[in-house]
gemmi code that builds the backbone of each chain (N, CA, C; Angstrom):
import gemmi

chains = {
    "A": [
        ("UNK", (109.001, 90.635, 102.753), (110.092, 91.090, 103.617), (109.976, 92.613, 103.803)),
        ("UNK", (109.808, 93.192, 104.743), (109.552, 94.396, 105.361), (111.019, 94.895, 106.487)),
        ("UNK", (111.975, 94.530, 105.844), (113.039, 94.360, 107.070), (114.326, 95.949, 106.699)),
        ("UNK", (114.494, 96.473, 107.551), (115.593, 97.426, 106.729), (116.558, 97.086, 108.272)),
        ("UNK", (117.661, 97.051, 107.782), (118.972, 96.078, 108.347), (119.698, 97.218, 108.237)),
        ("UNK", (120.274, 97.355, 109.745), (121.473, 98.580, 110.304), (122.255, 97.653, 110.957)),
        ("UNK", (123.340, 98.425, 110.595), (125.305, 98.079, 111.335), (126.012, 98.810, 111.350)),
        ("UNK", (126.442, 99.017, 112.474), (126.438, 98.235, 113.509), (124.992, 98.707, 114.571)),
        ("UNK", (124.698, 97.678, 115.732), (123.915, 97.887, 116.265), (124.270, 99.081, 117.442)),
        ("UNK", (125.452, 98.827, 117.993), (126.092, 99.828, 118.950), (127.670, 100.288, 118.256)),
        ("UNK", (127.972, 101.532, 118.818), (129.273, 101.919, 117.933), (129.670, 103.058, 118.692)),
        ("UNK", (130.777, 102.646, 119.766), (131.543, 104.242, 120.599), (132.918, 104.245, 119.641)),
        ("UNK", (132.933, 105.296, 119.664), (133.813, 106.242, 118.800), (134.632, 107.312, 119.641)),
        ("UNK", (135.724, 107.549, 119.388), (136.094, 108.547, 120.105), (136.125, 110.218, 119.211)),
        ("UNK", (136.270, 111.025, 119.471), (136.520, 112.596, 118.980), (136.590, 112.466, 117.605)),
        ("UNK", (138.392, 111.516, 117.291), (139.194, 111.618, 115.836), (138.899, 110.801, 115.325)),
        ("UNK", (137.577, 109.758, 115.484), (137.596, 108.501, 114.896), (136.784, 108.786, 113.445)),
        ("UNK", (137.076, 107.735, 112.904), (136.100, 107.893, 111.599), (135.537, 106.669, 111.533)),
        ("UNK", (133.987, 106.629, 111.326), (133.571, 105.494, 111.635), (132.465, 105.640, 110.009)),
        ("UNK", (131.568, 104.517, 109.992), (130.476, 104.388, 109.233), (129.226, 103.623, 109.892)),
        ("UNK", (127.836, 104.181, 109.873), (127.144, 103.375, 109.849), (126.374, 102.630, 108.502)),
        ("UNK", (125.832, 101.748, 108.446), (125.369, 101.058, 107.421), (123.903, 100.450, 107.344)),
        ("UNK", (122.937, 101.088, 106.327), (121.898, 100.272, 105.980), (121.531, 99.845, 104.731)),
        ("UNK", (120.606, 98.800, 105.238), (120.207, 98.136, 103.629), (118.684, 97.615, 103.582)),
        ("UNK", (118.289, 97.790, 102.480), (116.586, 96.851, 102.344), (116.597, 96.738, 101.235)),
        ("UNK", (115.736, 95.556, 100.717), (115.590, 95.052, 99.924), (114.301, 94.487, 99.569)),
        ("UNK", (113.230, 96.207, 99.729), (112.067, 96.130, 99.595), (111.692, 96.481, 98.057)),
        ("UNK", (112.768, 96.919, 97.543), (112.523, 97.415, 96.126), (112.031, 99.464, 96.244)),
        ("UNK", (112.353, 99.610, 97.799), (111.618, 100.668, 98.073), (113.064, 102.223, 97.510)),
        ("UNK", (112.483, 103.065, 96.994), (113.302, 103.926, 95.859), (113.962, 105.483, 96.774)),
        ("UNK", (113.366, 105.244, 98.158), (113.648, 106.692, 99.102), (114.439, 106.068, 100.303)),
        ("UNK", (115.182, 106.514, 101.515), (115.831, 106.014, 102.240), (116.502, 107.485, 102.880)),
        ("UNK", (115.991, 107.269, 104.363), (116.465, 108.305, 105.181), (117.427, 107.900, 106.262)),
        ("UNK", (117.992, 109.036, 107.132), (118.490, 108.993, 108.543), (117.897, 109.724, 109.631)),
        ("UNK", (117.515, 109.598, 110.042), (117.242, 110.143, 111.354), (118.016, 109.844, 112.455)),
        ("UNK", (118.031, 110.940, 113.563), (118.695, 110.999, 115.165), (117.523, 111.115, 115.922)),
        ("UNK", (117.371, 109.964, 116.619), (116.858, 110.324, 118.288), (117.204, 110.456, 119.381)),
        ("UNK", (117.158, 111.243, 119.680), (117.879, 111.663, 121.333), (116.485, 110.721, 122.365)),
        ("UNK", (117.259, 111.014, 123.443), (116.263, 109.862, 124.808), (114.845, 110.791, 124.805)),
        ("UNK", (113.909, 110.237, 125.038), (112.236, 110.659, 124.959), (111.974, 111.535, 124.069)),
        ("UNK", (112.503, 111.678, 122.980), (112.410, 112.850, 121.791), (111.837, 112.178, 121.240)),
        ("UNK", (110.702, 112.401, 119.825), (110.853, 111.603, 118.477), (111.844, 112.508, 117.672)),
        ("UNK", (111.788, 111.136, 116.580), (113.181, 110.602, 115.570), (113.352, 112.292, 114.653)),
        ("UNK", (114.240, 113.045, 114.710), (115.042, 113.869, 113.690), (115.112, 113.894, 112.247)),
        ("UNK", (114.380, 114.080, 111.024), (115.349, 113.688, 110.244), (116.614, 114.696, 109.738)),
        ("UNK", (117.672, 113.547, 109.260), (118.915, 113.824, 108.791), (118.847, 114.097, 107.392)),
        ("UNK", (118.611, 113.365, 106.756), (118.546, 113.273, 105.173), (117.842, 112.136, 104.381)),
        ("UNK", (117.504, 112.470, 103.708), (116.438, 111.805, 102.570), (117.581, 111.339, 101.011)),
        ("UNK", (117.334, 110.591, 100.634), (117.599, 109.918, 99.086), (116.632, 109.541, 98.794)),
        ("UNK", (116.392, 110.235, 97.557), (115.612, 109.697, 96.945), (116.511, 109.539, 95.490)),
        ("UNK", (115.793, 108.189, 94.599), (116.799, 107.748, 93.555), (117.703, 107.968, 93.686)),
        ("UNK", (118.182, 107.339, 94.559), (120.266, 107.247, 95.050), (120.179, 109.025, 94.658)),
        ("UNK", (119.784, 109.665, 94.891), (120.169, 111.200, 95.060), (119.971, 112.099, 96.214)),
        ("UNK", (120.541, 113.085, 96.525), (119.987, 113.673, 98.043), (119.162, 114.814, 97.832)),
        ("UNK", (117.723, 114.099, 98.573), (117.091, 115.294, 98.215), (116.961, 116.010, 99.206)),
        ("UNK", (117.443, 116.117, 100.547), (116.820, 117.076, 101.898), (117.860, 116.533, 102.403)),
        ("UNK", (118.962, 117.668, 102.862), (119.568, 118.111, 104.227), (119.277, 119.087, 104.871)),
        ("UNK", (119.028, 118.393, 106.028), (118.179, 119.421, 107.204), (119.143, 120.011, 108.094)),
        ("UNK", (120.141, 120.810, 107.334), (121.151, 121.213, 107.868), (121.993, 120.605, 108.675)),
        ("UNK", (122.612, 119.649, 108.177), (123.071, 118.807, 109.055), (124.423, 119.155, 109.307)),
        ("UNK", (124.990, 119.153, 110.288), (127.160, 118.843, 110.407), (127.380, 118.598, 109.449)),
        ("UNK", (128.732, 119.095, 108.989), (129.150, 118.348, 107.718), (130.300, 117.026, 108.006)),
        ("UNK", (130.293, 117.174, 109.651), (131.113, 115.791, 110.297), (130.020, 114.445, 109.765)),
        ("UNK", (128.977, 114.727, 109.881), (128.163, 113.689, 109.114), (127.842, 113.935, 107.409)),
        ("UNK", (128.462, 112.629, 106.867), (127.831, 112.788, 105.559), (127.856, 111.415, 105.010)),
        ("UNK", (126.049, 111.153, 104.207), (125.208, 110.412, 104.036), (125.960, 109.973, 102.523)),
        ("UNK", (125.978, 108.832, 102.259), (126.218, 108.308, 100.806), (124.752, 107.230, 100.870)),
        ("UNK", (124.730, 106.961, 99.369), (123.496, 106.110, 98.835), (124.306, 105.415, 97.459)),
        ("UNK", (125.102, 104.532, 97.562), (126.124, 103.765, 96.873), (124.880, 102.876, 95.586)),
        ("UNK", (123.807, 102.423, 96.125), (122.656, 102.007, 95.324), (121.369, 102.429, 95.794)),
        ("UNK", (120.376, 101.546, 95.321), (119.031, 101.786, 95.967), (118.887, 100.937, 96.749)),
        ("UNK", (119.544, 100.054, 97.166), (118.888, 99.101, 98.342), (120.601, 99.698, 99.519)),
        ("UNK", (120.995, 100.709, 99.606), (122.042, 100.647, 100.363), (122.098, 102.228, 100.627)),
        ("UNK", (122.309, 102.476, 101.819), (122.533, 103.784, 102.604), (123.866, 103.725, 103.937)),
        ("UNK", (124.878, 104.665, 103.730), (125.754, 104.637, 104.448), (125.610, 105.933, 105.013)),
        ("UNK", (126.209, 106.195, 106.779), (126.207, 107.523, 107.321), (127.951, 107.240, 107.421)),
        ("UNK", (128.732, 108.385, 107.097), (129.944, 108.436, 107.370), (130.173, 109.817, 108.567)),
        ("UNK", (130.637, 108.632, 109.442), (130.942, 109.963, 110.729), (132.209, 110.028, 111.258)),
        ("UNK", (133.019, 111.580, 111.178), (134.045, 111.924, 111.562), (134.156, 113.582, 112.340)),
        ("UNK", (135.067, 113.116, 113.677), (135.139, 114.537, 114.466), (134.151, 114.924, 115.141)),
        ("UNK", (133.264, 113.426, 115.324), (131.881, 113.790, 115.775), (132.450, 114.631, 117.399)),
        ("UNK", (130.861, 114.978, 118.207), (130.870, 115.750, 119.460), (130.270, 115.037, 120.281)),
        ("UNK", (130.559, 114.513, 121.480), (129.927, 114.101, 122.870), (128.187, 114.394, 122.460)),
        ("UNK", (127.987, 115.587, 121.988), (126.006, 115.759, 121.915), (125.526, 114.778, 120.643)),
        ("UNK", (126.413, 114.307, 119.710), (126.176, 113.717, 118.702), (125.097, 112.074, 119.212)),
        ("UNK", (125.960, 111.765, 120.251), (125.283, 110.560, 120.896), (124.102, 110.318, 121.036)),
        ("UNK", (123.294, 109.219, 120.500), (122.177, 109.391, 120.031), (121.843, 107.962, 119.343)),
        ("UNK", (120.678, 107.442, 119.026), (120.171, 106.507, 118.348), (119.940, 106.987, 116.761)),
        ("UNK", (120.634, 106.474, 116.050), (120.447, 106.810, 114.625), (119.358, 105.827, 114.146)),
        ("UNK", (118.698, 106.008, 113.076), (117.981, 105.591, 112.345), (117.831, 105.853, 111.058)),
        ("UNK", (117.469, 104.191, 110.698), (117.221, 104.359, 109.058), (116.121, 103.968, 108.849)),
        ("UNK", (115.563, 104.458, 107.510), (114.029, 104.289, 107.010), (113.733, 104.336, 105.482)),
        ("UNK", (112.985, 103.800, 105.305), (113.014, 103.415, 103.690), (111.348, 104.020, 103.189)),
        ("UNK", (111.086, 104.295, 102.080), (109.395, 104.357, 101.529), (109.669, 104.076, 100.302)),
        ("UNK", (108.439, 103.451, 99.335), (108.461, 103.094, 98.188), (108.503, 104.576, 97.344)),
        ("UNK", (108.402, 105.752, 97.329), (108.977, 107.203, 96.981), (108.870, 107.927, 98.046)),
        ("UNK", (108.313, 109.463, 97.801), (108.386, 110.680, 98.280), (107.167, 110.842, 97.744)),
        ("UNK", (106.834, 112.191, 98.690), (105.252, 112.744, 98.381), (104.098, 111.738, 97.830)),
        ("UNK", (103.606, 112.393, 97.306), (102.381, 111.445, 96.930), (102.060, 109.839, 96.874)),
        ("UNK", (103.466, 109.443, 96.341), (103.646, 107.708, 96.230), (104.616, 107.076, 97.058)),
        ("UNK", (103.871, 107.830, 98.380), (105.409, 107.688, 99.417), (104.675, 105.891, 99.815)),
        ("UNK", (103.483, 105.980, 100.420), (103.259, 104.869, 101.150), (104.030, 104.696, 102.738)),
        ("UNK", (103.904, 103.320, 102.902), (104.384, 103.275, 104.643), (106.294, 103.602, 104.874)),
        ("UNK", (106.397, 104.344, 105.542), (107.957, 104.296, 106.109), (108.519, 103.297, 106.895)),
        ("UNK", (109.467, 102.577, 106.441), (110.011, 101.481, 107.281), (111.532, 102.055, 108.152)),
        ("UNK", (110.878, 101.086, 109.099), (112.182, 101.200, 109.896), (113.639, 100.340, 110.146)),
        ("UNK", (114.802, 100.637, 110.714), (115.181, 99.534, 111.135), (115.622, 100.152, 112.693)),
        ("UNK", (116.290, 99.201, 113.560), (116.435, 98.784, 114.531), (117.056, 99.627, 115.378)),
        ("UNK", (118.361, 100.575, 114.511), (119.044, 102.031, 115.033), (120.317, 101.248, 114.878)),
        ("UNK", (121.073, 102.171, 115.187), (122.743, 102.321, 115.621), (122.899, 103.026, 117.070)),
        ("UNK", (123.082, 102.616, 118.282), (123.363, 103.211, 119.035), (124.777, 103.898, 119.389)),
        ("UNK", (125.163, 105.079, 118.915), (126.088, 105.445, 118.796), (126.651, 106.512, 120.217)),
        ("UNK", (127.552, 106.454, 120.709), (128.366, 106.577, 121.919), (129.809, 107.445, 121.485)),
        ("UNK", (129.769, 108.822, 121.643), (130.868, 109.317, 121.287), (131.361, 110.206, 122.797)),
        ("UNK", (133.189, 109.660, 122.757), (133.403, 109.589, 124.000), (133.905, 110.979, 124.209)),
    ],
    "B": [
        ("UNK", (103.549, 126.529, 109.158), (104.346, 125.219, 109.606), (103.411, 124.251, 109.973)),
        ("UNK", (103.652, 122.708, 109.819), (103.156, 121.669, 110.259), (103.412, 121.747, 111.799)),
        ("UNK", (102.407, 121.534, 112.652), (102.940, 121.177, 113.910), (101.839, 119.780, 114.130)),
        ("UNK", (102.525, 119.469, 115.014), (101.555, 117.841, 115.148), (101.879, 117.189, 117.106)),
        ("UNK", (100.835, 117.143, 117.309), (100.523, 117.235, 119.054), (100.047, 115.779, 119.220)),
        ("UNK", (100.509, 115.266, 120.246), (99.839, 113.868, 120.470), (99.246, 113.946, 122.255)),
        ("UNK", (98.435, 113.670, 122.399), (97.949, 114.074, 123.836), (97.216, 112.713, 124.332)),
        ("UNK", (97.552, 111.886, 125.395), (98.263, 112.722, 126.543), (99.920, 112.010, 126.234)),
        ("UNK", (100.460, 112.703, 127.289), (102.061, 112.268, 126.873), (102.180, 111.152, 127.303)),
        ("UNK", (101.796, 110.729, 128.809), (102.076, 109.496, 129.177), (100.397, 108.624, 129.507)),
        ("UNK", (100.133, 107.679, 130.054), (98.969, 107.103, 130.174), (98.977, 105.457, 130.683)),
        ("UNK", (98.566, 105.572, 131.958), (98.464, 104.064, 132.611), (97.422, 103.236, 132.564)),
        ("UNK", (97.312, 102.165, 132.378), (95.765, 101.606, 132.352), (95.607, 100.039, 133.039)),
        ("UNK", (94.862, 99.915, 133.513), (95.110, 97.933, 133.740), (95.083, 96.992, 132.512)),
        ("UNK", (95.474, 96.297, 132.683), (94.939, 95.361, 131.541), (93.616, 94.818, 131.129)),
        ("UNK", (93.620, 94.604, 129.834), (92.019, 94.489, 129.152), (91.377, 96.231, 128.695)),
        ("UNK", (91.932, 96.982, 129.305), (90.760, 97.973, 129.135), (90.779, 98.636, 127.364)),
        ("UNK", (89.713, 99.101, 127.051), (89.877, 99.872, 126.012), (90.396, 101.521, 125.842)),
        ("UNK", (91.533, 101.653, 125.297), (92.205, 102.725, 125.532), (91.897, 103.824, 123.673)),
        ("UNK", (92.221, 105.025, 124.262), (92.273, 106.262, 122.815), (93.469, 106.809, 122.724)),
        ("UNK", (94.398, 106.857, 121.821), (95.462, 107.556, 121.903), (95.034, 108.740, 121.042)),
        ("UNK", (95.641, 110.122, 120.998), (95.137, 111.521, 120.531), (96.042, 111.878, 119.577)),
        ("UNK", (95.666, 112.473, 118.322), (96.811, 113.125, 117.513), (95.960, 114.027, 116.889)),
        ("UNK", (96.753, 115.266, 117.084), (96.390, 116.557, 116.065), (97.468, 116.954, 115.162)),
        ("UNK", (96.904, 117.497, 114.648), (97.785, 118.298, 113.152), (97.084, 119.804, 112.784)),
        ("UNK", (98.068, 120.577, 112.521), (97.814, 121.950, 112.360), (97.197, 121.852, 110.806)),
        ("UNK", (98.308, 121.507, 109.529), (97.821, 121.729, 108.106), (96.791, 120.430, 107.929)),
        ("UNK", (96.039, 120.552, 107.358), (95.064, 119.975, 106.725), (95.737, 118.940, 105.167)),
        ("UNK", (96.771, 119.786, 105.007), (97.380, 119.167, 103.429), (97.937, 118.617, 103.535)),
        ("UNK", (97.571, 117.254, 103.726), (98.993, 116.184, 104.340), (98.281, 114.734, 102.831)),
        ("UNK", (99.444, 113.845, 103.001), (99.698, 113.004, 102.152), (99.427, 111.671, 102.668)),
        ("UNK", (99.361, 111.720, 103.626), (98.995, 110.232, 104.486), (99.125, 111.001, 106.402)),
        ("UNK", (98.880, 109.624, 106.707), (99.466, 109.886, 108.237), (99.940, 108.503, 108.896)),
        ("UNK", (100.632, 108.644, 109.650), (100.787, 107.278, 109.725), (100.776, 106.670, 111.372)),
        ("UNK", (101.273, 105.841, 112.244), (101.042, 105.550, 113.569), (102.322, 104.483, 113.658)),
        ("UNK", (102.985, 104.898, 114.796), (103.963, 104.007, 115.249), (104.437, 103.375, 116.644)),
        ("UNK", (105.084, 101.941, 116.632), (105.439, 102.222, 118.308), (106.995, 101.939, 118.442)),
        ("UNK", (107.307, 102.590, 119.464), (108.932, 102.028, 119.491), (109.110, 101.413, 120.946)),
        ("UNK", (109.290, 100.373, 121.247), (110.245, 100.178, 122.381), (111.211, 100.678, 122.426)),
        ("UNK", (111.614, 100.905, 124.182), (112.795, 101.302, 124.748), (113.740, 101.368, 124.260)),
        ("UNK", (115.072, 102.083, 123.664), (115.728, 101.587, 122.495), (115.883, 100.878, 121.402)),
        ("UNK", (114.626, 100.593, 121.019), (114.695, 100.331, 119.888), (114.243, 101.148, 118.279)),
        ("UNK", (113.909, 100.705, 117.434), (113.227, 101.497, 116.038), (111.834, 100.943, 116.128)),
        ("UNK", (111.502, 102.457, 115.627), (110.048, 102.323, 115.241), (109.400, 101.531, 114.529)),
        ("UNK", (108.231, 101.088, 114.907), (107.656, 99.753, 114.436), (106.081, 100.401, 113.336)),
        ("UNK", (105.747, 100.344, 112.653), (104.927, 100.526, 111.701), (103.900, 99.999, 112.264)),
        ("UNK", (102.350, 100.739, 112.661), (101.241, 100.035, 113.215), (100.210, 100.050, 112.108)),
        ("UNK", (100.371, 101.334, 111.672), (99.023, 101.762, 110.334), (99.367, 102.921, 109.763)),
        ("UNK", (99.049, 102.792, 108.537), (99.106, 104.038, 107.422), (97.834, 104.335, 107.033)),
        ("UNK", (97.167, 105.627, 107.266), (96.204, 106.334, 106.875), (96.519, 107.161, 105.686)),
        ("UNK", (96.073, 107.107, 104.276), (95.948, 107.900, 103.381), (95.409, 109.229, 103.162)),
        ("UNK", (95.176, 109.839, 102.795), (94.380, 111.336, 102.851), (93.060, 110.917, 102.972)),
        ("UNK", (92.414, 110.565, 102.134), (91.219, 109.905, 101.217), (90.848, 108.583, 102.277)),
        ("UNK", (91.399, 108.204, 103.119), (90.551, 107.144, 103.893), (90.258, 107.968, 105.098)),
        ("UNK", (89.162, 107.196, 105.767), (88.702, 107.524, 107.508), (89.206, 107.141, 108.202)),
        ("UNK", (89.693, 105.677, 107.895), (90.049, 104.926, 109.039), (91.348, 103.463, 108.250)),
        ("UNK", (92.063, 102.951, 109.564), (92.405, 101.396, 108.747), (92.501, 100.346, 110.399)),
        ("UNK", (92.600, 99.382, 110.051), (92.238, 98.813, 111.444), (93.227, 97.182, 110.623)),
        ("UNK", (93.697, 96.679, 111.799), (95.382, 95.772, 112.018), (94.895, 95.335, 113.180)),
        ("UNK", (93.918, 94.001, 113.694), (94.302, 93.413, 114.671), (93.166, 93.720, 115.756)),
        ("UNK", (93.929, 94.275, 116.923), (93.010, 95.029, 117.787), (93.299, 96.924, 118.054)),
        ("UNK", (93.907, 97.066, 116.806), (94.012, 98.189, 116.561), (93.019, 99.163, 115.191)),
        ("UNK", (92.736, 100.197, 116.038), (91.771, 100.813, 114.681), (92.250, 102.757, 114.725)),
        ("UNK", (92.275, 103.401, 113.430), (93.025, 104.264, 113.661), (92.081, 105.147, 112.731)),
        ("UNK", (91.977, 106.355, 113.286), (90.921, 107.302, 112.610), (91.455, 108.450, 112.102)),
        ("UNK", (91.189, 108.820, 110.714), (91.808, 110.523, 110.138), (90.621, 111.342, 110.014)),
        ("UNK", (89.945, 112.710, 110.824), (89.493, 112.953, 110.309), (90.449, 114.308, 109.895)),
        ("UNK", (90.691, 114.418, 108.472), (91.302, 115.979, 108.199), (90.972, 117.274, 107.929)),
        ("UNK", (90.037, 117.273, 107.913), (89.068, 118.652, 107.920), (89.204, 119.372, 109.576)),
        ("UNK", (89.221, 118.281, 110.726), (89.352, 118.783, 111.924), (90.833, 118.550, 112.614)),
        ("UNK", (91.604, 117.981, 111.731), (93.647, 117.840, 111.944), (93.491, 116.861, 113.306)),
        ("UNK", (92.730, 115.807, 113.042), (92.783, 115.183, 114.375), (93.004, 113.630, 113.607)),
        ("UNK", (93.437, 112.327, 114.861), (93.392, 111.051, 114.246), (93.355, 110.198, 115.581)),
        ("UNK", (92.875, 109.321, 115.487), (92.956, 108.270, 117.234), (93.409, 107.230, 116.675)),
        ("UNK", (94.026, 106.729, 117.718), (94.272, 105.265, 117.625), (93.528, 104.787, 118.951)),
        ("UNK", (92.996, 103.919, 118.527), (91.905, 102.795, 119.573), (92.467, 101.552, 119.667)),
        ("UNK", (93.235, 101.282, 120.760), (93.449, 99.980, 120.822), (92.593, 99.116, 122.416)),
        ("UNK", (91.883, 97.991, 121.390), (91.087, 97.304, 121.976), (91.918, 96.124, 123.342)),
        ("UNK", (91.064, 96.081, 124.801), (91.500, 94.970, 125.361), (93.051, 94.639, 125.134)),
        ("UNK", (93.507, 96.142, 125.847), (94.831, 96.432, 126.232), (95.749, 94.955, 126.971)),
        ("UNK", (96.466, 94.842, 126.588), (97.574, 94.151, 127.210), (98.841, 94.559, 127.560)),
        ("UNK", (99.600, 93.632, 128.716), (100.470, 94.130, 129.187), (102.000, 94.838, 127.661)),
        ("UNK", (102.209, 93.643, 127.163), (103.113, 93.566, 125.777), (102.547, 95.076, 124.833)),
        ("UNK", (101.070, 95.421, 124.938), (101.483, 96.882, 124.490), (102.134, 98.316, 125.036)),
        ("UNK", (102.670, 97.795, 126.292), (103.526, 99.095, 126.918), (104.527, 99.295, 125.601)),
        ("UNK", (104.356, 100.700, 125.461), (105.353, 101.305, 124.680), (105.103, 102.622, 124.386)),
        ("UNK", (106.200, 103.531, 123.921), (105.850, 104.881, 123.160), (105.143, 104.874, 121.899)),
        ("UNK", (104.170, 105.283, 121.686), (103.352, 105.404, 120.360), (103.468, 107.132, 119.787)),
        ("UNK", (103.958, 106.967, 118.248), (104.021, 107.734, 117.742), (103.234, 108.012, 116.630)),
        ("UNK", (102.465, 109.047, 116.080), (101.763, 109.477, 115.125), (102.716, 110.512, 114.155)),
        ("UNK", (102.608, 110.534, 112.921), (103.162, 111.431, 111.953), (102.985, 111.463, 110.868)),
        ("UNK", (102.598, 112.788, 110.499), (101.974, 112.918, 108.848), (103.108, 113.797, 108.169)),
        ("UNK", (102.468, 113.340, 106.531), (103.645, 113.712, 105.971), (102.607, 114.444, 104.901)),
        ("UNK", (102.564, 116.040, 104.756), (102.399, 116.957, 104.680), (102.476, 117.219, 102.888)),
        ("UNK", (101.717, 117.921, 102.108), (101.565, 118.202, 100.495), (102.728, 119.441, 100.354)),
        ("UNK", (102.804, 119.800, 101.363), (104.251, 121.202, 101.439), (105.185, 120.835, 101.555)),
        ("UNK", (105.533, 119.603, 101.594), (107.224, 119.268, 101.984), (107.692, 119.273, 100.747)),
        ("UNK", (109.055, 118.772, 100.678), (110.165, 118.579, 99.431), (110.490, 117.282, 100.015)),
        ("UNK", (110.865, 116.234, 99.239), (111.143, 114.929, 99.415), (110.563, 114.107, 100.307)),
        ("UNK", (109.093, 114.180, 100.765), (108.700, 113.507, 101.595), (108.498, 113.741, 103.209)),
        ("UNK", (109.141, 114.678, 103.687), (109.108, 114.882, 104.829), (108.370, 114.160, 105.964)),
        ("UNK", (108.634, 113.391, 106.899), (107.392, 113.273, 108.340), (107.618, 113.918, 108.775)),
        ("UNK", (106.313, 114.715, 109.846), (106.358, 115.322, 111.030), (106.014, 114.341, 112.002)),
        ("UNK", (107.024, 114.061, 112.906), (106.240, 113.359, 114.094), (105.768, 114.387, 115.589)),
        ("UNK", (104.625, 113.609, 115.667), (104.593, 114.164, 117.260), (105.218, 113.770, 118.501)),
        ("UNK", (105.003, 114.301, 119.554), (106.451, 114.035, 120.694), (106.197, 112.315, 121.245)),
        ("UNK", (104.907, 111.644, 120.693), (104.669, 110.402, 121.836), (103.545, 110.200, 122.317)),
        ("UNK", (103.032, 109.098, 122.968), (102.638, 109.359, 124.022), (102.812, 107.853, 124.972)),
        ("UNK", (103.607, 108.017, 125.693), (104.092, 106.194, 126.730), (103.093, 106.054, 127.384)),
        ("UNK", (102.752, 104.520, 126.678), (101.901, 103.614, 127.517), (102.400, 102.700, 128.062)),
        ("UNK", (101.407, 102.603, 129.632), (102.106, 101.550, 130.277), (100.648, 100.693, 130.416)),
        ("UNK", (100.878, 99.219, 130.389), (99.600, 98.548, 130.634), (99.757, 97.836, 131.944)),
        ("UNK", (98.808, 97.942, 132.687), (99.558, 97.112, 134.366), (98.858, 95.630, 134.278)),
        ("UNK", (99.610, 94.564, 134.424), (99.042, 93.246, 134.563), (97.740, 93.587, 135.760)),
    ],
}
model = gemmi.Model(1)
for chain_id, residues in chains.items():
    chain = gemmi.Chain(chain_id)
    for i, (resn, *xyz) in enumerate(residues, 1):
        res = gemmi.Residue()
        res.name, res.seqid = resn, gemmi.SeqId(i, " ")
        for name, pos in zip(("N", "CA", "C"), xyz):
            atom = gemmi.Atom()
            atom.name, atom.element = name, gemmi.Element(name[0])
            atom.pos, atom.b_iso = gemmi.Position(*pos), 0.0
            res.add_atom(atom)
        chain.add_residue(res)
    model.add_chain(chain)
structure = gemmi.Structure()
structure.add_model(model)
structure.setup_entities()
């Protein structure tokens, strides 16, 4: 199973809303990111966990903030987002970081719509 | 800084033909590299992972080349079909980062014409 599973698939939000997105795998894999893609860009990253810990924020909003509740589970919590926020989120998993990273998996996105 | 170039950006071809996709890289000190495709809204799809220490890995009718001494890598995909239209992405992940980092490059959209 090579599968990393996001929810919601689409998600408009308005200004004051507080929303969550949600991923999960259950590759046994120990790192787990977010990334933003905007239209014909490649993918952003947001933040990295590694061992349910955060190891890289790439300066992100602090309207976005990343929890890692286990190792097979990654949540984005978004509030007060901005109209530019809109964007395809993404999640991604590797069996570590650096050296014993191996392949990055993907999943499917969150298409997120802030009005 | 890592910078990482994929050339050309876009690229049309008929079907069947044998096509090269282009990727450069500035640092030499990278940890793997890897190759991806995404459809139109969707997530990136995993094609091949190149290690430091390999030349090449090949999946199908796909074959993908590192050489790192010259920061370059191809992807060769054989007897193109229509179903491979998509954006293909290349990105290495670098011995200078902190937690893993990818760099991706911007793309490059293929279209295959029946």
């Amino acid at each position: 199973d090579t599968e990393v599973t996001q929810t919601p698939k689409h998600l408009v939000m308005g200004m004051t809303n507080k929303k969550s997105l949600k991923c999960e795998q259950h590759m046994g894999h120990r790192a787990m990111y977010w990334y933003k893609q905007k239209a014909k860009k490649p993918p952003e990253l947001m933040f990295v966990y590694s061992y349910e810990k955060l190891s890289i924020n790439e300066s992100v909003p602090s309207r976005f903030s990343p929890e890692c509740p286990n190792s097979s589970l990654l949540n984005l919590h978004l509030h007060a987002l901005q109209p530019e926020d809109s964007a395809l989120y993404l999640c991604a998993s590797s069996f570590g970081t650096g050296s014993g990273t191996g392949e990055l998996f993907f999943g499917e996105g969150s298409r997120l719509t802030v009005l | 800084k890592q910078e990482v170039t994929q050339i050309p950006a876009a690229l049309s071809v008929p079907e069947g033909e044998n096509l090269v996709l282009n990727c450069s890289f500035t640092d030499s000190a990278i940890y793997n590299l890897q190759w991806f495709r995404q459809d139109p809204g969707k997530g990136l799809t995993s094609l091949l992972l190149i290690q430091s220490s390999q030349r090449e890995q090949t999946s199908g009718r796909l074959n993908a080349s590192l050489d790192k001494s010259s920061g370059r890598s191809t992807l060769y995909i054989a007897a193109s079909q229509p179903g491979d239209s998509a954006t293909y992405l290349c990105a290495v992940r670098g011995r200078d980062n902190q937690g893993g980092k990818l760099i991706f490059g911007q793309g490059t959209e293929l279209s295959v014409k029946p």
